[in-house]
N, C-alpha and C positions, 0 to 999 in steps of 0.2 A: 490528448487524454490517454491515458492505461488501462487495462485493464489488471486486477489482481487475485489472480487464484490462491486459495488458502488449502491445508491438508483435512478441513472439513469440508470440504467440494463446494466452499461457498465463492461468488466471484463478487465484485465491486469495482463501478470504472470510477474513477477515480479525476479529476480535473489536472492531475500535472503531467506530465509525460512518463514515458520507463523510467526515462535517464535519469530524471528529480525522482522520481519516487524510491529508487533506489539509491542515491543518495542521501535521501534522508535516514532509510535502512540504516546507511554504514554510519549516519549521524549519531544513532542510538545504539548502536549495536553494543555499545561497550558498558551500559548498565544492566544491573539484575535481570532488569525483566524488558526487552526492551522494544517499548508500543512505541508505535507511530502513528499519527493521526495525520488524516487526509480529508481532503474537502472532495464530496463524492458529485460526480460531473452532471450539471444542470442541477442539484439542488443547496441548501443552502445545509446542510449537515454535514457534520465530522465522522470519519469512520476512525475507531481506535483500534488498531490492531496488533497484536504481540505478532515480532517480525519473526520468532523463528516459525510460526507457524506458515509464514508463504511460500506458497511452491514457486508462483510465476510471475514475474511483471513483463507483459506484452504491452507493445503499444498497438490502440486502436488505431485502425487502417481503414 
């Protein structure tokens, strides 16, 4: 699991690792506007997030 800090001080852990979560960043990164959606850890919901808004992907320890 990740966690994701955004530059509205909000966090969200997330079910995939840094390493995927950030990958999928650099997946979108090349359209307009570009969201990435993650499945948020232990529930069964999407989080949609515009990537330039994230400051941090840490993985949970």
């Amino acid at each position: 699991m990740a966690i994701i800090r955004t530059s509205d001080k909000r966090k969200f852990e997330v079910e995939v690792s840094a390493r995927k979560a950030d990958e999928e960043i650099v997946r979108v990164g090349g359209r307009a506007i570009p969201i990435v959606d993650l499945k948020l850890a232990g529930e069964d919901t999407m989080v949609f997030l515009n990537a330039h808004h994230i400051v941090s992907i840490e993985d949970d320890d």
